[in-house]
C-alpha positions as CSV (number, residue, x, y, z in Angstrom):
1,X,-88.8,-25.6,2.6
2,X,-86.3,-25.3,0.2
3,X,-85.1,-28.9,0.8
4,X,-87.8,-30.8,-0.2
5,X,-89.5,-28.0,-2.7
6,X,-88.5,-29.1,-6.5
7,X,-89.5,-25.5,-7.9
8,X,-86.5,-24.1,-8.9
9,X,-87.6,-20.3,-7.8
10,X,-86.6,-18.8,-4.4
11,X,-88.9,-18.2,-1.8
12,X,-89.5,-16.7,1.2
13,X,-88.6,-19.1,4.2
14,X,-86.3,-21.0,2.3
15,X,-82.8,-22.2,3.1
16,X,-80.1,-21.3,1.0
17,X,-76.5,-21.6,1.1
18,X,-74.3,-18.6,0.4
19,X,-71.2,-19.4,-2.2
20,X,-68.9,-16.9,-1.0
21,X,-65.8,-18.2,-2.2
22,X,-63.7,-21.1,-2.2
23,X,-64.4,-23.5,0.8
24,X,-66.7,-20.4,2.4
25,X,-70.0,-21.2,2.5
26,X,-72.4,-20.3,5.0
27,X,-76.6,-21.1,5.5
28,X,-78.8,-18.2,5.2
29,X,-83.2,-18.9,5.8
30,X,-84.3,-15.5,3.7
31,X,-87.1,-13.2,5.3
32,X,-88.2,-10.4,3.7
33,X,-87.2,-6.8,4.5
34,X,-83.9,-8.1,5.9
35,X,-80.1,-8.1,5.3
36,X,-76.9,-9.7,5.8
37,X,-73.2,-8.8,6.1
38,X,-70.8,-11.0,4.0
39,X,-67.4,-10.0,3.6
40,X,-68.6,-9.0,0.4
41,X,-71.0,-6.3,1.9
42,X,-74.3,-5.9,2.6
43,X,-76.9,-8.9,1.1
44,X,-80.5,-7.8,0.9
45,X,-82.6,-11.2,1.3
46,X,-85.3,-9.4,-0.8
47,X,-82.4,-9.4,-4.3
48,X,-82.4,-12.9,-3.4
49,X,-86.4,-14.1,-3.0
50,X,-87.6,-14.7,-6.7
51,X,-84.2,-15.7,-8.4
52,X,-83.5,-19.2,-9.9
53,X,-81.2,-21.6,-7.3
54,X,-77.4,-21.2,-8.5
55,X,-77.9,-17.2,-9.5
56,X,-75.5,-14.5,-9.1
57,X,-76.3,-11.6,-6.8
58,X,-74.7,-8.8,-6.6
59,X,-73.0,-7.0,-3.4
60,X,-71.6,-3.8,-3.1
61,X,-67.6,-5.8,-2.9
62,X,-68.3,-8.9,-5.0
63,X,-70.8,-11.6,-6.2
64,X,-72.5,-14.1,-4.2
65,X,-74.0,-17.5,-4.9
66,X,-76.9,-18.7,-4.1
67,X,-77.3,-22.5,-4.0
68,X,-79.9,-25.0,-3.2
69,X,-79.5,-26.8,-0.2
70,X,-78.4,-30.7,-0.6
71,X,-77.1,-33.0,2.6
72,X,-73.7,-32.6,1.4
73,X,-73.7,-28.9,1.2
74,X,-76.0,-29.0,4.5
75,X,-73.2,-31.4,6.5
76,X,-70.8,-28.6,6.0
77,X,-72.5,-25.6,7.1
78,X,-74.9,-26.8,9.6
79,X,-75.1,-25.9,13.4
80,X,-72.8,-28.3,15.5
81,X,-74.9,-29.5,18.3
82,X,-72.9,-32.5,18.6
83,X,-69.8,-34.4,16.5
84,X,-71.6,-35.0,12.6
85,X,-70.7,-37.6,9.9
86,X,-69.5,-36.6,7.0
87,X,-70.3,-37.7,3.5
88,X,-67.3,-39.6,3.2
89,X,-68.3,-42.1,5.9
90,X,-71.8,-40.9,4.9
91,X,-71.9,-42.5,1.5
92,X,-70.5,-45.5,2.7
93,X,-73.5,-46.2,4.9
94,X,-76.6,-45.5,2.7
95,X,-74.8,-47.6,-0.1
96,X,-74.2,-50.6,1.8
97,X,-77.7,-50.4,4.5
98,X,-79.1,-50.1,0.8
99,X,-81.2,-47.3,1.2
100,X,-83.8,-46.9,-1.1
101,X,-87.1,-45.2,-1.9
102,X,-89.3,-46.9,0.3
103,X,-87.3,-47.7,3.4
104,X,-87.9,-48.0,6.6
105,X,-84.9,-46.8,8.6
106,X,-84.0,-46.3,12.4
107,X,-81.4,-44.2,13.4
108,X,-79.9,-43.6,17.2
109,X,-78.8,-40.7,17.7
110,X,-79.9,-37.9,16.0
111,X,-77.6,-35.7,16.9
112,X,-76.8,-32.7,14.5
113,X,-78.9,-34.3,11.6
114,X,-76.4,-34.5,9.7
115,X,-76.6,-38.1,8.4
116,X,-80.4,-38.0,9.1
117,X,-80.9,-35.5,6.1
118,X,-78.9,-38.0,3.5
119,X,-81.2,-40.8,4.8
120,X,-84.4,-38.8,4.4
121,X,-83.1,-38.0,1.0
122,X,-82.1,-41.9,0.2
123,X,-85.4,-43.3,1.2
124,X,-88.1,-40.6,-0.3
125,X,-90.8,-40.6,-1.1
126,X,-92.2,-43.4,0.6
127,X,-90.0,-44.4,3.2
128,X,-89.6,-43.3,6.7
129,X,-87.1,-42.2,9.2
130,X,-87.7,-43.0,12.9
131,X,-84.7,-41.2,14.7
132,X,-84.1,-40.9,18.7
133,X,-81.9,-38.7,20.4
134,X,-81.2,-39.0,24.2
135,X,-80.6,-35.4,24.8
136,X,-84.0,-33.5,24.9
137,X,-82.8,-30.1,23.8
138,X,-81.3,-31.7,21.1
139,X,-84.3,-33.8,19.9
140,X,-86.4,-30.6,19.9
141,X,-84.1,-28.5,17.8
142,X,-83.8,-31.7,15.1
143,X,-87.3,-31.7,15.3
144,X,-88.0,-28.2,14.5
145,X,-85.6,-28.3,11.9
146,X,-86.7,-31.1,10.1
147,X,-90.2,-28.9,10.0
148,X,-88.5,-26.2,8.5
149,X,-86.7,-28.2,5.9
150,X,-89.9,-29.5,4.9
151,X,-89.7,-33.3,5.9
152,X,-91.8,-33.5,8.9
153,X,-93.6,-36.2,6.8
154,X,-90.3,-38.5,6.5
155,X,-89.2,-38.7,9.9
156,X,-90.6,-38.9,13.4
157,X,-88.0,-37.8,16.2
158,X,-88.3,-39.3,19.5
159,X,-86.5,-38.4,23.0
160,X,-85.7,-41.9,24.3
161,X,-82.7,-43.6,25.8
162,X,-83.0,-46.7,23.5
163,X,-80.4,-48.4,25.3
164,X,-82.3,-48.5,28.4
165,X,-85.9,-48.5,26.9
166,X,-85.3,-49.9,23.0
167,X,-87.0,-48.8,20.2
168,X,-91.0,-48.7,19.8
169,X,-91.2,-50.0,16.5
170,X,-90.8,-53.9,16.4
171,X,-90.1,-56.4,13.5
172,X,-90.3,-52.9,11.2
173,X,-87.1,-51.4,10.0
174,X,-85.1,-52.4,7.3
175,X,-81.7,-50.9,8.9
176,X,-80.7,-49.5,11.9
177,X,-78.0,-47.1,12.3
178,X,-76.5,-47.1,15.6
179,X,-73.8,-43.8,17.0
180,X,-73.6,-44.7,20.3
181,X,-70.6,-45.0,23.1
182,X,-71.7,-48.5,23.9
183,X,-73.7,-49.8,20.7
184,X,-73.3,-53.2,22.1
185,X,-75.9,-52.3,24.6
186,X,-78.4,-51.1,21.7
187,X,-77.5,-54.3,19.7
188,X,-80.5,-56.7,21.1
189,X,-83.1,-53.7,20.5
190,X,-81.5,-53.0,17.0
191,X,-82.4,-56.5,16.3
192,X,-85.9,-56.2,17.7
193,X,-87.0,-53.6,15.3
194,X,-85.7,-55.1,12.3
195,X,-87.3,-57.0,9.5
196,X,-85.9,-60.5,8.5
197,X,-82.9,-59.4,6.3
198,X,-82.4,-55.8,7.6
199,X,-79.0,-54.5,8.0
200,X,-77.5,-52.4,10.9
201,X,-74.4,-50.1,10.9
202,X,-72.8,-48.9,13.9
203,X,-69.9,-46.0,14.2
204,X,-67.5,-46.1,16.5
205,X,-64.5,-43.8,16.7
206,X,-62.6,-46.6,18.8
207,X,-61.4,-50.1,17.9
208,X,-62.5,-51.5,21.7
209,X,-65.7,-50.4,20.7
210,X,-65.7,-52.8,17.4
211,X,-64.5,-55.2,19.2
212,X,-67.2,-55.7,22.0
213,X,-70.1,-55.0,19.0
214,X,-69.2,-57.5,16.6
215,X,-68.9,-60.0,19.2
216,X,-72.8,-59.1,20.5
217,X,-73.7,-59.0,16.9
218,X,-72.0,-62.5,16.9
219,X,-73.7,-63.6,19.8
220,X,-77.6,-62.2,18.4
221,X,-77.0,-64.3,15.4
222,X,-76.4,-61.7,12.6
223,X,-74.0,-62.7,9.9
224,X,-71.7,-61.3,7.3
225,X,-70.1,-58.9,10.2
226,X,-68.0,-56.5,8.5
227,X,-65.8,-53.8,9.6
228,X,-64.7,-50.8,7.5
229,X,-62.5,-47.0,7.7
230,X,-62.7,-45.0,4.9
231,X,-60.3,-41.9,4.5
232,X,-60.7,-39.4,2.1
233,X,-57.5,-38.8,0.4
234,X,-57.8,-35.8,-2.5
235,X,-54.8,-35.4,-5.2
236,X,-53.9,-32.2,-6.4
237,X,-53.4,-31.8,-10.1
238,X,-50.4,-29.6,-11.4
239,X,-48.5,-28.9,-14.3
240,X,-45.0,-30.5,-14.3
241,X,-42.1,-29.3,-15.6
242,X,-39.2,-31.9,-16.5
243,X,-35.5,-31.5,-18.1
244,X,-35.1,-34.5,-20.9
245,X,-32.6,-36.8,-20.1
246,X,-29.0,-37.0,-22.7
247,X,-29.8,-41.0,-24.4
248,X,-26.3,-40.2,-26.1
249,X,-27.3,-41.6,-29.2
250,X,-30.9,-42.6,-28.9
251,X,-33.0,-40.2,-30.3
252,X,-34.5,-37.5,-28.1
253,X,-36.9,-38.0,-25.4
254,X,-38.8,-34.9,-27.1
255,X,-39.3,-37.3,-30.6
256,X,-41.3,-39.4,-28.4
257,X,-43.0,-38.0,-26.2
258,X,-44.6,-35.4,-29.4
259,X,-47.4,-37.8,-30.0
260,X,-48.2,-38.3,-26.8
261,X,-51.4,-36.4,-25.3
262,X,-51.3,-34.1,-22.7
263,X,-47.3,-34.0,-23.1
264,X,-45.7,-31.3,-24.4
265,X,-42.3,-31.0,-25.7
266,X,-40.4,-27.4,-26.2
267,X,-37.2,-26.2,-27.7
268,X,-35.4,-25.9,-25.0
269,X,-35.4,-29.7,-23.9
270,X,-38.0,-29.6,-21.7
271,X,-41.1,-31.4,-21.1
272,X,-44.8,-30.1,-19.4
273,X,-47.4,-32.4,-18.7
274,X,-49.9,-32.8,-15.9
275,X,-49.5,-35.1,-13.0
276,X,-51.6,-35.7,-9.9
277,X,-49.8,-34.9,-6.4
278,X,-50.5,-36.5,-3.6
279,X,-51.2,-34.5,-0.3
280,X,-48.4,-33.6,2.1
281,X,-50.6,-34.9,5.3
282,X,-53.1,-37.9,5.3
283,X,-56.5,-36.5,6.7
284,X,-56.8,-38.4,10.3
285,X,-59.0,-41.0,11.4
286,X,-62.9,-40.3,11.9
287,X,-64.1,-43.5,12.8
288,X,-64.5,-47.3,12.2
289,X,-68.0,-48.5,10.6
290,X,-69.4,-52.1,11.4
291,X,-71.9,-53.6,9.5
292,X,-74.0,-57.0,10.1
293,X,-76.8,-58.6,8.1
294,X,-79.9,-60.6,10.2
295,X,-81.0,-63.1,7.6
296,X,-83.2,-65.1,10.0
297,X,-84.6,-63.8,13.7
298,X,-86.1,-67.4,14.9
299,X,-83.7,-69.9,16.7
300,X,-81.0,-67.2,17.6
301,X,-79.5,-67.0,21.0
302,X,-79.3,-64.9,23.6
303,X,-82.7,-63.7,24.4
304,X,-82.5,-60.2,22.8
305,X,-85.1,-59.0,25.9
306,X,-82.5,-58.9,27.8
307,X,-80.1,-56.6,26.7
308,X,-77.3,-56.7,28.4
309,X,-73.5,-55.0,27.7
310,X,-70.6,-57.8,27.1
């Protein structure tokens, strides 16, 4: 339950994640009595159970870390049942579905959980997650692992196909997240289930895709249709190295640049300073994210009972 715990102690049951090293983290739920093999040796769960989040613990070949789980550290270490989100595109949608404390959210599909645990956290303590996954393995293992996490009371996973039987929970939500190959067809459901001024976000790895949901989201009479890529692009900082350049007559590059912070001039007519360097490859695309407001549900056209694809 280490999730949703806020004692600061480890316990028994818990999720951690193990910091092994730089980008090498794995999950661990500690038991007592048992071990585990890192490439630092052998990790005894029991020098772990009773030690603060972020400690230190010792192996025979190194030091581990022991962190608290979060969503961003879970995204990145959790079980792949199915493609995730990440908290690039992640951030993007609880900012603008404006997810709050108090929210009521529905989500299709679950999937891995991955985005599901960033909602939970968004919309605590009084909101609610209603998420629905069309694979039945799949909801069951979200389901259980929601229990373990300890937020059994934030969300309620269903097995549904919501494209051919919608969602149960009319005129409730106040966004609707849609990961779906043909949103379009969820679209009229989506705008069942919502309140008067509830937003809905759909992800869609191709452009066609877009295309045929923001003209149903057109057609149900939502407004301020918006779509959106976001691509995480992370600069390296360095220290530079650079040869002044001979001004002839004008006094030396090195006079001027001595007052000038982080820039340091030495005697052999040089300068060193730090500069951020771009990445040699652009990370690739992920997907596109469409978002759609429905300020009024009366007086809209078509019929959103029958839901059918464009």
């Amino acid at each position: 339950m280490s999730f949703a715990a806020e004692r600061e102690t480890i316990a028994a049951g818990d999720v951690v994640i193990l910091h092994l090293g730089l980008q090498n983290m794995l999950k661990l739920k500690l038991e007592k009595g048992k071990s585990y093999q890192t490439k630092w040796g052998c990790l005894r769960h029991d020098d772990v159970i009773g030690k603060c989040f972020g400690s230190r613990v010792a192996c025979p070949k190194g030091y581990i870390y022991v962190l608290k789980p979060t969503p961003e550290l879970w995204t990145v270490n959790l079980s792949h049942r199915t493609q995730i989100l990440y908290s690039t595109d992640i951030s993007l949608v609880t900012f603008h579905l404006d997810l709050k404390p108090g929210s009521i959210v529905v989500e299709s599909g679950t999937g891995s959980g991955s985005l599901s645990h960033a909602i939970i956290r968004s919309i605590a303590p009084s909101g609610h997650l209603y998420t629905y996954e069309f694979h039945e393995q799949r909801a069951n293992l979200a389901r259980q692992e929601f229990q373990e996490h300890g937020f059994s009371e934030y969300v309620t996973v269903t097995h549904r196909d919501v494209i051919e039987n919608g969602f149960d929970i009319p005129n409730l939500a106040d966004a609707v997240f849609l990961d779906l190959p043909n949103p379009q067809e969820a679209a009229c459901h989506a705008k069942d289930a919502l309140q008067e001024n509830g937003r809905i976000c759909s992800f869609s790895p191709c452009i066609e895709q877009v295309q045929k949901m923001c003209c149903k989201l057109a057609d149900l009479g939502f407004v301020d249709i918006t779509t959106m890529e976001c691509l995480l692009r992370a600069f390296d900082v360095r220290t530079m190295k650079m040869s002044t350049p001979n001004m002839g007559d004008v006094a030396p590059l090195s006079h001027v640049v001595a007052g000038t912070p982080g820039i340091l001039p030495n005697v052999d007519g040089t300068v060193v300073y730090k500069s951020a360097v771009a990445p040699a490859q652009q990370p690739g695309h992920t997907g596109y994210l469409t978002f759609a407001t429905l300020h009024c549900k009366q007086n809209t056209a078509p019929d959103s009972t029958n839901c059918e694809a464009n």
